[in-house]
C-alpha positions as CSV (number, residue, x, y, z in Angstrom):
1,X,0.0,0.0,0.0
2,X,1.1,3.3,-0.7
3,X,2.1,5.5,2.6
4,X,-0.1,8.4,0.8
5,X,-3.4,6.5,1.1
6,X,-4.6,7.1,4.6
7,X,-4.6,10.9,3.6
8,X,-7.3,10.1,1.7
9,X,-9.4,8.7,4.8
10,X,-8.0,10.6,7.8
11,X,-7.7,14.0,8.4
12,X,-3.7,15.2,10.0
13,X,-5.6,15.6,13.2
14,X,-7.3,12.2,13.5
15,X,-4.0,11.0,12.7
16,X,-1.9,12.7,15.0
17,X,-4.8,12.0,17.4
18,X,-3.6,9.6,20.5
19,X,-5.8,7.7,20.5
20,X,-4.9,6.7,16.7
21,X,-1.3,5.2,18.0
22,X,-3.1,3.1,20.3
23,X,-5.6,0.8,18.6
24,X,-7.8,1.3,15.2
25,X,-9.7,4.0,15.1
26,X,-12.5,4.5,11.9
27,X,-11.7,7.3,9.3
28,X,-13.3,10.6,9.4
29,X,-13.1,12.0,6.0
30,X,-14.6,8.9,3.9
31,X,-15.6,5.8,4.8
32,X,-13.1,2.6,3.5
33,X,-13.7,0.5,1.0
34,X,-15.8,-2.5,1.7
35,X,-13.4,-5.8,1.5
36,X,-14.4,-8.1,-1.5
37,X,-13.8,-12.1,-1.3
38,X,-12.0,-12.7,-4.7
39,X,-13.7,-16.1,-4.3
40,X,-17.0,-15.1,-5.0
């Protein structure tokens, strides 16, 4: 994955956010994309 991505889901603050470099915490600029079973 490119180190750019997150920018596109998490504002500088929400990354720089505590809380963030302890465990997941969801994105506040768009949501992520759903995960899709290749199998299907």
């Amino acid at each position: 994955m490119d180190r750019d991505v997150p920018r596109f889901f998490y504002s500088p603050e929400w990354r720089m956010d505590p809380r963030a470099k302890e465990k997941f915490v969801g994105p506040d600029l768009a949501p992520l994309p759903a995960i899709v079973d290749a199998g299907e």
